[in-house]
N, CA, C and O atoms as CSV, one atom per row, in Angstrom:
chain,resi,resn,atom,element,x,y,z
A,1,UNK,N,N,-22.452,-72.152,-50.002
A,1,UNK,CA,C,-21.105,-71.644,-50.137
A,1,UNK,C,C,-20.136,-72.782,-49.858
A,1,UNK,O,O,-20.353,-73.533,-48.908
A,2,UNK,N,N,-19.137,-72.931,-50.599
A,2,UNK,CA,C,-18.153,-73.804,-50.593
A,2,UNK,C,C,-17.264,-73.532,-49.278
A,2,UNK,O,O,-16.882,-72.444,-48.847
A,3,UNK,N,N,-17.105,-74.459,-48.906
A,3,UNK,CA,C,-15.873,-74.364,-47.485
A,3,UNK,C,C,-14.487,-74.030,-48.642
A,3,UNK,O,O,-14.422,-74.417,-49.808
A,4,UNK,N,N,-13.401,-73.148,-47.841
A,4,UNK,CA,C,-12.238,-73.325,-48.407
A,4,UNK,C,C,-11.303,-73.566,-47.377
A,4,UNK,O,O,-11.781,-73.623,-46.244
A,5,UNK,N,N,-9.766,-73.762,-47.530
A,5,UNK,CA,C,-8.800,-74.092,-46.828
A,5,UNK,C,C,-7.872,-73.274,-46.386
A,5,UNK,O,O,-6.809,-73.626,-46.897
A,6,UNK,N,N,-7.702,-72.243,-45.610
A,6,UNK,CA,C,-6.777,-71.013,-45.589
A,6,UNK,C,C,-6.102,-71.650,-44.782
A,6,UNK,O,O,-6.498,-72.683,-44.243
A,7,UNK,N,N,-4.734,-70.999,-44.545
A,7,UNK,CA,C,-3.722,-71.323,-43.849
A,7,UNK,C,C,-3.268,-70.193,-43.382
A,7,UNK,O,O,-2.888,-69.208,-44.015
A,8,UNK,N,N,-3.322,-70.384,-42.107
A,8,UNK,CA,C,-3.043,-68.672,-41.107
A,8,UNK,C,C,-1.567,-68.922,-40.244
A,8,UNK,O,O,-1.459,-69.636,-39.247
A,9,UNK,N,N,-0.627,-68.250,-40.807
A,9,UNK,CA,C,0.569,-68.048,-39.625
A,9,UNK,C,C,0.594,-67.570,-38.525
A,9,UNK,O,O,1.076,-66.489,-38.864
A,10,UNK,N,N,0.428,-67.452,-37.112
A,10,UNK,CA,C,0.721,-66.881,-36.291
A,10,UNK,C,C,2.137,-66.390,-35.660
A,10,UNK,O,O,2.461,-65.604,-34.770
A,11,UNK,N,N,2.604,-66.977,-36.283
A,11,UNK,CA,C,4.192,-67.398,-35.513
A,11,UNK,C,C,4.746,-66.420,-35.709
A,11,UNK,O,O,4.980,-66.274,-36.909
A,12,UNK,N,N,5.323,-65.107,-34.686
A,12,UNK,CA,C,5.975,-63.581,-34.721
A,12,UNK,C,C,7.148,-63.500,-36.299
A,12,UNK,O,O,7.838,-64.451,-36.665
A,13,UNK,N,N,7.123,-62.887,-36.612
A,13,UNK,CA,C,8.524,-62.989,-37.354
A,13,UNK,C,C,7.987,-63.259,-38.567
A,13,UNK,O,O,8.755,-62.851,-39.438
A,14,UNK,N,N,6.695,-63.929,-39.166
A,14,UNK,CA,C,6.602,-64.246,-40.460
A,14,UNK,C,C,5.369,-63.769,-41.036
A,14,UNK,O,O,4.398,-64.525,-41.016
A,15,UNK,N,N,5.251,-62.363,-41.663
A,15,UNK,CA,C,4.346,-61.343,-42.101
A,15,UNK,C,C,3.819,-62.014,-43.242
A,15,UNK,O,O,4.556,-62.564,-44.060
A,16,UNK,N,N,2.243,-61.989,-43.358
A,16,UNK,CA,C,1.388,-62.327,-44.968
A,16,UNK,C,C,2.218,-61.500,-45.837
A,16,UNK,O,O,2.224,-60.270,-45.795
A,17,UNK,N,N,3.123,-62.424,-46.857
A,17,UNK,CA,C,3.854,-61.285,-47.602
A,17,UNK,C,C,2.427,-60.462,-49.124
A,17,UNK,O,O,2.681,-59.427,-49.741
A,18,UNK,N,N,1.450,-61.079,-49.280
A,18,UNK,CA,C,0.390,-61.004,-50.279
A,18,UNK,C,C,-0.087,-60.007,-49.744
A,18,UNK,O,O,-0.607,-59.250,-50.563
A,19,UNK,N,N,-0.145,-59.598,-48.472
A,19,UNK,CA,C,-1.354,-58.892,-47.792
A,19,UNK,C,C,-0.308,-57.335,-47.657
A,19,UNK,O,O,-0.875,-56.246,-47.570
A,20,UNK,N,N,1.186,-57.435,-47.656
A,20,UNK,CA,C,1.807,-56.507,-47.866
A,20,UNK,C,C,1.439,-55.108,-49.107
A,20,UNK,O,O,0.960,-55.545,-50.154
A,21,UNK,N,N,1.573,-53.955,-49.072
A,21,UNK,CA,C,1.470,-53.121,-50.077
A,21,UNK,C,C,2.493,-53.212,-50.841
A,21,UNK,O,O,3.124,-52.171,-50.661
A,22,UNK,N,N,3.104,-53.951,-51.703
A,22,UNK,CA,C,4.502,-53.981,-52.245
A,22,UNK,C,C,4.547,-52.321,-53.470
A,22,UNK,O,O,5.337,-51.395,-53.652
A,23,UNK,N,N,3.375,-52.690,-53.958
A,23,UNK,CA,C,3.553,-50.931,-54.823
A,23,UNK,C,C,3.039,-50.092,-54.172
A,23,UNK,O,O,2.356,-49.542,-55.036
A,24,UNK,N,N,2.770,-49.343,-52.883
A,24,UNK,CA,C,2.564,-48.297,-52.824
A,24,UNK,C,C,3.690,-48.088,-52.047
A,24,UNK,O,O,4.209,-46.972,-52.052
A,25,UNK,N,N,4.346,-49.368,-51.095
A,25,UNK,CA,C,5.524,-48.889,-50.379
A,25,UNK,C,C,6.510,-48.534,-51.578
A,25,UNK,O,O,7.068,-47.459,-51.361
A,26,UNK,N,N,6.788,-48.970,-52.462
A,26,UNK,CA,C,7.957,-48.733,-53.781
A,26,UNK,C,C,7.620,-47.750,-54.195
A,26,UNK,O,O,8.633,-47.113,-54.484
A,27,UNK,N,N,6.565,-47.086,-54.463
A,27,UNK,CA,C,6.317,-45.931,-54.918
A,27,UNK,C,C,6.863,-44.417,-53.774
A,27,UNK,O,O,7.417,-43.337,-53.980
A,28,UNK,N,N,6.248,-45.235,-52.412
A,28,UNK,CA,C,6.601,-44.233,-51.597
A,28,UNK,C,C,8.423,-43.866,-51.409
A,28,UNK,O,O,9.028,-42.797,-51.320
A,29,UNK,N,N,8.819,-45.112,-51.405
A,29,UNK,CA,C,10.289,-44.987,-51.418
A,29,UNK,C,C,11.244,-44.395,-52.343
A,29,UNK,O,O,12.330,-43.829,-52.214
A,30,UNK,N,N,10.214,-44.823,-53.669
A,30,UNK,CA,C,11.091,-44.050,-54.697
A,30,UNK,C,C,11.097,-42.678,-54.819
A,30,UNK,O,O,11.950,-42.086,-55.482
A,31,UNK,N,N,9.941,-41.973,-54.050
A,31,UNK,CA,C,9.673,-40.498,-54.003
A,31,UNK,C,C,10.426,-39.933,-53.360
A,31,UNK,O,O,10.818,-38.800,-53.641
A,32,UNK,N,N,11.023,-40.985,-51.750
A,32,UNK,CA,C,11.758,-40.062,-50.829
A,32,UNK,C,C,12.973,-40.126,-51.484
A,32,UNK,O,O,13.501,-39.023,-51.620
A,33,UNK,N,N,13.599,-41.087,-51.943
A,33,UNK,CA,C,15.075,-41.310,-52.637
A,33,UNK,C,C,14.902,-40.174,-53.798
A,33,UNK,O,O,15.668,-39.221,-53.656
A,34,UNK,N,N,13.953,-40.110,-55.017
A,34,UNK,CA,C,14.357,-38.805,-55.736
A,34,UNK,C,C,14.303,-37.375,-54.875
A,34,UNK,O,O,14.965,-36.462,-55.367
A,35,UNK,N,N,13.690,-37.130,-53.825
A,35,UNK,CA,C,13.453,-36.179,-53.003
A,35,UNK,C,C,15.024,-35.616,-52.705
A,35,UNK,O,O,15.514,-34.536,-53.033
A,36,UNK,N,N,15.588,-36.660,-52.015
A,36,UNK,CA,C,16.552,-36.532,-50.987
A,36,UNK,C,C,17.786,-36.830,-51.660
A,36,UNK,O,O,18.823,-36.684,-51.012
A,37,UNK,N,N,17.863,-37.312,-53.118
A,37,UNK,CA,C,19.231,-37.348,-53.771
A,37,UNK,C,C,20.153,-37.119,-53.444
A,37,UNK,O,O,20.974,-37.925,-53.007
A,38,UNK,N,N,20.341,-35.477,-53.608
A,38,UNK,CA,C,20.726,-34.601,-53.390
A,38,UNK,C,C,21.985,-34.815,-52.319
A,38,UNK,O,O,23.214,-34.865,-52.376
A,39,UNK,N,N,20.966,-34.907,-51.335
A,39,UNK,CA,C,21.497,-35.225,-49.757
A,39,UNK,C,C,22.785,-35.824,-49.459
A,39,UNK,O,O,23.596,-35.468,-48.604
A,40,UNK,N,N,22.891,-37.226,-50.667
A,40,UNK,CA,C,23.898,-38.268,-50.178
A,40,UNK,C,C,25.226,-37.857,-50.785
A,40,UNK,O,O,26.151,-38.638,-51.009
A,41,UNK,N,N,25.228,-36.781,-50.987
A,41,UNK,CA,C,26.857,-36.967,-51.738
A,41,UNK,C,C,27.616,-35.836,-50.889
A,41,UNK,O,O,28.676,-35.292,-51.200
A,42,UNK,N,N,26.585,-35.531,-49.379
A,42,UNK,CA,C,27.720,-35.006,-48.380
A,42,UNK,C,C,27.935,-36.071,-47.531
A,42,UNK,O,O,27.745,-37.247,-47.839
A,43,UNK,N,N,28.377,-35.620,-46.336
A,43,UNK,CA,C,28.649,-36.319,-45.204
A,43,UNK,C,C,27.486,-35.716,-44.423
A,43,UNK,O,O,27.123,-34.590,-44.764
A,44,UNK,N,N,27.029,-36.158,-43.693
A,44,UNK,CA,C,25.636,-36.004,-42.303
A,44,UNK,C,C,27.121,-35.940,-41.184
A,44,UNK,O,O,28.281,-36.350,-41.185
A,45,UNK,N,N,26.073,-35.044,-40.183
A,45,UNK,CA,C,26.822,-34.634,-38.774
A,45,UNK,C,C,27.387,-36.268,-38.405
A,45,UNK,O,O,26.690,-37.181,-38.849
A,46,UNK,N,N,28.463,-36.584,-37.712
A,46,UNK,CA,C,28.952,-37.586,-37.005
A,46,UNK,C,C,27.680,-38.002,-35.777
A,46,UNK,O,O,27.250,-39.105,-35.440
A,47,UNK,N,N,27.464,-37.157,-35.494
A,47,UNK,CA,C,26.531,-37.659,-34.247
A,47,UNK,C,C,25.376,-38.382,-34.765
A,47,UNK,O,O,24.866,-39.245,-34.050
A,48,UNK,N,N,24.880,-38.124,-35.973
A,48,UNK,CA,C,23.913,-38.667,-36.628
A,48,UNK,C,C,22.923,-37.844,-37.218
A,48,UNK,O,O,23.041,-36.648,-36.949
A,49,UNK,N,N,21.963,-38.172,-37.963
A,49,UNK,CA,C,21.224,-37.387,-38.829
A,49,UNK,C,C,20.208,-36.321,-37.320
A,49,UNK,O,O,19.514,-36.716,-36.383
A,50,UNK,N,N,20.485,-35.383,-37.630
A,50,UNK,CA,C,19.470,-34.077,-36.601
A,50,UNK,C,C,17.925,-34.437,-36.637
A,50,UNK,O,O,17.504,-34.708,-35.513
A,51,UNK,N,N,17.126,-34.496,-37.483
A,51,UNK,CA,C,15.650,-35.255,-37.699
A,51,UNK,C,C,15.757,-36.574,-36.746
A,51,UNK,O,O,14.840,-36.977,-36.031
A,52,UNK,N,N,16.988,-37.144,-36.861
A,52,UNK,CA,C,16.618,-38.076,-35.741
A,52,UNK,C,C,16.984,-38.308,-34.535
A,52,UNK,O,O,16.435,-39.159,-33.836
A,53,UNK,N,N,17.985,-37.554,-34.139
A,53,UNK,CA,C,18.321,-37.260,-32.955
A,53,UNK,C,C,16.787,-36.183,-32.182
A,53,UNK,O,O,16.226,-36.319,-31.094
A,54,UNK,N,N,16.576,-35.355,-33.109
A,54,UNK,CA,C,15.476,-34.923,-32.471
A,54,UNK,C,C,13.979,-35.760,-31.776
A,54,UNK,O,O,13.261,-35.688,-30.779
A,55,UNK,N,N,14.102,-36.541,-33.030
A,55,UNK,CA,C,12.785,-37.877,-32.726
A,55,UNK,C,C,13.452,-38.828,-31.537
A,55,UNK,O,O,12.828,-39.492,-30.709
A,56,UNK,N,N,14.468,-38.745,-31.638
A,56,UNK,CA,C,14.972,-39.741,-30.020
A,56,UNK,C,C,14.948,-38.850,-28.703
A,56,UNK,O,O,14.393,-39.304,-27.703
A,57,UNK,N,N,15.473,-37.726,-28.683
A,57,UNK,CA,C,14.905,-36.911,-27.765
A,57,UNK,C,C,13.371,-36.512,-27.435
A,57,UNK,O,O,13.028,-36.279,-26.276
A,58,UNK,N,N,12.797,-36.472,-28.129
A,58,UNK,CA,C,11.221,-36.314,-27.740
A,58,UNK,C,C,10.418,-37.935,-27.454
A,58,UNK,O,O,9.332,-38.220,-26.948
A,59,UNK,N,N,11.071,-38.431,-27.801
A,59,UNK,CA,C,11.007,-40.130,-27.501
A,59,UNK,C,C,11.526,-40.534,-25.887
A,59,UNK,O,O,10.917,-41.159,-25.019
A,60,UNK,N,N,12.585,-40.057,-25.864
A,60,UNK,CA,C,13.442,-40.340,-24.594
A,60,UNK,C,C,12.635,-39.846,-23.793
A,60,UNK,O,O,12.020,-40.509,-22.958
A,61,UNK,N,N,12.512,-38.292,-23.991
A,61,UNK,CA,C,11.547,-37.415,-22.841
A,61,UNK,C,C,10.164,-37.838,-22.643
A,61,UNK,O,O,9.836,-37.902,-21.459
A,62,UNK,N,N,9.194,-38.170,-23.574
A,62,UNK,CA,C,8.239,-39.034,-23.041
A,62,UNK,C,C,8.381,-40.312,-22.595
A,62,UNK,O,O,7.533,-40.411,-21.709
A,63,UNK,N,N,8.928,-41.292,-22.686
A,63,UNK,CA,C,8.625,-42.529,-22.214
A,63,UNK,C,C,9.608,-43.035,-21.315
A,63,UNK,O,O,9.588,-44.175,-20.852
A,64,UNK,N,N,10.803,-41.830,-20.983
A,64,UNK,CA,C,11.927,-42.313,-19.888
A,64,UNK,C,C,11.821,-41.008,-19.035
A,64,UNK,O,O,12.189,-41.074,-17.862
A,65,UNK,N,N,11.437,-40.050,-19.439
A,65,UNK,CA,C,11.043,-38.824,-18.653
A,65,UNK,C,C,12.685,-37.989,-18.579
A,65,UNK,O,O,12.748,-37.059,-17.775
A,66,UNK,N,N,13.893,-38.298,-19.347
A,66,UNK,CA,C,14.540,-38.045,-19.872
A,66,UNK,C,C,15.187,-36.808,-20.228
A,66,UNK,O,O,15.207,-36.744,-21.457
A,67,UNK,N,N,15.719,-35.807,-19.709
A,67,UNK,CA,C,15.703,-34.848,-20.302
A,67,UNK,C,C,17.454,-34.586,-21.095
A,67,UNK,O,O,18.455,-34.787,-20.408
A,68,UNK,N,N,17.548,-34.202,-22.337
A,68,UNK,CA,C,18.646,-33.977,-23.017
A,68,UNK,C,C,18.782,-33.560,-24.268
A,68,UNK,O,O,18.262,-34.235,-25.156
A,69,UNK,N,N,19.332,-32.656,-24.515
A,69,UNK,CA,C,19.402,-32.010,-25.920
A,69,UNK,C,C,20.126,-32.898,-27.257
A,69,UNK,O,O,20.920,-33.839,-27.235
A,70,UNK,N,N,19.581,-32.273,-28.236
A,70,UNK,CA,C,19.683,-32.944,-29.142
A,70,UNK,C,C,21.473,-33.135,-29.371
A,70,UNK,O,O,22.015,-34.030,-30.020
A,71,UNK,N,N,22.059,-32.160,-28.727
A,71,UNK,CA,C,23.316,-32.062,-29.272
A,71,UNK,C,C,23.918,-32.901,-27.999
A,71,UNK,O,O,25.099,-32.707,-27.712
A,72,UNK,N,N,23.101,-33.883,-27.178
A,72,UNK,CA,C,24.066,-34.719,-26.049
A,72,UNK,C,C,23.956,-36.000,-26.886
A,72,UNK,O,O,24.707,-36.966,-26.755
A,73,UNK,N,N,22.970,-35.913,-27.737
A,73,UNK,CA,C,22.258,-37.326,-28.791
A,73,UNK,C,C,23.321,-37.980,-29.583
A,73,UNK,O,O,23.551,-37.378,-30.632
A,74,UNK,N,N,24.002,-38.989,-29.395
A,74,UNK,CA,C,24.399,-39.601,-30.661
A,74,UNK,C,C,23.974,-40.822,-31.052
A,74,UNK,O,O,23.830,-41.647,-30.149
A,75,UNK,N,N,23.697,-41.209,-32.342
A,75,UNK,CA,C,22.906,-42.285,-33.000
A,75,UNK,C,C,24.475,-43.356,-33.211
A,75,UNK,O,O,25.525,-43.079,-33.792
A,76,UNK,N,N,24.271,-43.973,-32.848
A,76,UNK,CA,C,25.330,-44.985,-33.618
A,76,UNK,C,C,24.921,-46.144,-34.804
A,76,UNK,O,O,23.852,-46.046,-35.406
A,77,UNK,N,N,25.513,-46.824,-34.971
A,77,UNK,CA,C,25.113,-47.752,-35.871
A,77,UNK,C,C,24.718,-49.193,-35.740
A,77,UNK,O,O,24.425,-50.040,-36.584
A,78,UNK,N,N,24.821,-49.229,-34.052
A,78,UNK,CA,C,24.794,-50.523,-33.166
A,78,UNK,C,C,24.950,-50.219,-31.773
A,78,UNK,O,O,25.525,-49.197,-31.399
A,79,UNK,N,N,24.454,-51.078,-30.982
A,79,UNK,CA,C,24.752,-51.185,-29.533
A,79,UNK,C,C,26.198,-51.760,-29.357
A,79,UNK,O,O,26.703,-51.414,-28.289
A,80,UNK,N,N,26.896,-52.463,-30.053
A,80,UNK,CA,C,28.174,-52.779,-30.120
A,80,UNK,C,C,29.070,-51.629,-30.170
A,80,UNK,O,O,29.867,-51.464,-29.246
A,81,UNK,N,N,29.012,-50.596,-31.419
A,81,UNK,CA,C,29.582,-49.506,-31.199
A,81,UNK,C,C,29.277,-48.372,-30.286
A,81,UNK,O,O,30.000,-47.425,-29.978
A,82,UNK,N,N,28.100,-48.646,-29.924
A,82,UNK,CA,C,27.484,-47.352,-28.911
A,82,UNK,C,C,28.762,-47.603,-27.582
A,82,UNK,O,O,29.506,-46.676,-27.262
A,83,UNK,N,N,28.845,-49.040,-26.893
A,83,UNK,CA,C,29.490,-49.209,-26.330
A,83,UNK,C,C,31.056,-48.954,-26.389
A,83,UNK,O,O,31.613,-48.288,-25.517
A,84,UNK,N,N,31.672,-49.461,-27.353
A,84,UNK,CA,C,32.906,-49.156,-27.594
A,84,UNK,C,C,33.261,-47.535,-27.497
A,84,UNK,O,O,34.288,-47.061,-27.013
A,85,UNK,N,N,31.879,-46.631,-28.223
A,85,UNK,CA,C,32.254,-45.172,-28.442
A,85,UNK,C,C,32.587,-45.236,-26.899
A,85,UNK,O,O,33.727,-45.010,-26.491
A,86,UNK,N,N,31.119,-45.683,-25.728
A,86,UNK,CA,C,31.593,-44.951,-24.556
A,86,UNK,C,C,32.548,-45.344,-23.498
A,86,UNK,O,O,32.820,-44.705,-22.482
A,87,UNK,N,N,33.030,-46.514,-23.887
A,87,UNK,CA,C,34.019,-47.020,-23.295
A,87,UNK,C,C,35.543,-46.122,-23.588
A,87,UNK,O,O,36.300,-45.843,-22.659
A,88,UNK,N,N,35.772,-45.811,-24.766
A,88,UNK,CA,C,36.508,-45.232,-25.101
A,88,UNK,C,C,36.728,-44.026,-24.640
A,88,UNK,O,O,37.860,-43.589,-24.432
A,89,UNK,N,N,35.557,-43.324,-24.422
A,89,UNK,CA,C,35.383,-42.094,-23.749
A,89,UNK,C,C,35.738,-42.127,-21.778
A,89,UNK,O,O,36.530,-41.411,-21.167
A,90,UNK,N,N,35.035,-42.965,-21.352
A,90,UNK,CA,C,34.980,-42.685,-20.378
A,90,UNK,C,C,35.656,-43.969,-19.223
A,90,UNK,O,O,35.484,-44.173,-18.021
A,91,UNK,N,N,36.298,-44.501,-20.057
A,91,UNK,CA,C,36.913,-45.679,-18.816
A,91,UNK,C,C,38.590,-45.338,-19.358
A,91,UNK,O,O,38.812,-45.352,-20.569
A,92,UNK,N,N,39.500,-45.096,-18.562
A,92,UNK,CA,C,40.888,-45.016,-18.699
A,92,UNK,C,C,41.599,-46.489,-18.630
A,92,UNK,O,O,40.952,-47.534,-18.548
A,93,UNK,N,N,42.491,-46.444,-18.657
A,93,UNK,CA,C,43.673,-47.226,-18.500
A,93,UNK,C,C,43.837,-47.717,-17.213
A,93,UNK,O,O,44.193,-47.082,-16.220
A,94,UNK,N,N,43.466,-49.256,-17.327
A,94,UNK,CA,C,43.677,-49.560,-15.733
A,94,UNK,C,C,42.402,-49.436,-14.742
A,94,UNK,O,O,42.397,-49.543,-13.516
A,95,UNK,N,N,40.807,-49.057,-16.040
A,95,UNK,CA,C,39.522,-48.945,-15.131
A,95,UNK,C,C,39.238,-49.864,-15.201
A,95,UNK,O,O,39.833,-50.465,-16.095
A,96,UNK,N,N,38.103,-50.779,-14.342
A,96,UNK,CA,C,37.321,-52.107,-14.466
A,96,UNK,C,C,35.671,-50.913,-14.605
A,96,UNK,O,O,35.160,-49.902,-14.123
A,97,UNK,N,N,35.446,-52.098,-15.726
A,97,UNK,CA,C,33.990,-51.609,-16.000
A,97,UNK,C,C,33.298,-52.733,-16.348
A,97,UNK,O,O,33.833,-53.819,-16.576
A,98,UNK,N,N,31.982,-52.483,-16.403
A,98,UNK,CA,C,30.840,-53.965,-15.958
A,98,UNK,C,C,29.760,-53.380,-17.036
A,98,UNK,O,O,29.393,-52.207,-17.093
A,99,UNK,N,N,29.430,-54.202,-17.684
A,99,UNK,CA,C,28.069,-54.616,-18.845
A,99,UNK,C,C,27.333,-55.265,-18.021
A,99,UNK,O,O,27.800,-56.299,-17.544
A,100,UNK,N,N,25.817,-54.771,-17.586
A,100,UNK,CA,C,24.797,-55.240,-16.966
A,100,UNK,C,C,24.113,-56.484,-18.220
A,100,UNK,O,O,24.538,-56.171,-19.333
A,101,UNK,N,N,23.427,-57.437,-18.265
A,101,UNK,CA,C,23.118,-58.276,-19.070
A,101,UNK,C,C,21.483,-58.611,-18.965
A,101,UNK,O,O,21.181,-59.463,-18.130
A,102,UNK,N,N,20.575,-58.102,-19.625
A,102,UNK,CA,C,20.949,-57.852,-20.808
A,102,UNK,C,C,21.377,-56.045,-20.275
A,102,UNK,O,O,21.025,-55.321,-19.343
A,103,UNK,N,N,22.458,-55.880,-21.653
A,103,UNK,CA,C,23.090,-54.370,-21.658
A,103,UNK,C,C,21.981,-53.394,-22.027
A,103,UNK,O,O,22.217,-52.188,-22.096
């Protein structure tokens, strides 16, 4: 048997893109997008999509022991805005408030 020459990445961050499923993930995606069409031409709750507020609550409750309803849940779109939402909410005029690092 012939020796050959492979070249193996280890380095986090850079996936065998060959070894990827590129058509069955496209296939799968295109199923949920005709599925869910429909869907995008409302608005979703502000707090965030319910399917996933639910999956963060049963998430929270197992691995932080967590307890809170789906309707205390809001998804934001960043930790940048998560913050701003609760700053906005809950520090007045004239409060000092502190970001632990990492936040």
């Amino acid at each position: 048997m012939a020796a050959r020459h492979v070249e193996l990445n280890f380095q986090p961050g850079y996936p065998d893109g060959q070894a990827f499923p590129f058509a069955s993930w496209r296939a799968v995606v295109a199923g949920v997008l005709r599925q869910s069409a429909a869907a995008y031409d409302v608005y979703d709750e502000p707090a965030g999509d319910q399917r996933l507020r639910t999956a963060v609550q049963r998430h929270v409750g197992v691995s932080r022991r967590a307890r809170a309803g789906v309707g205390e849940i809001i998804v934001t779109t960043g930790s940048t805005r998560a913050i701003d939402l609760v700053s906005r909410v809950m520090v007045g005029a004239g409060d000092i408030a502190a970001v632990a690092d990492p936040g």
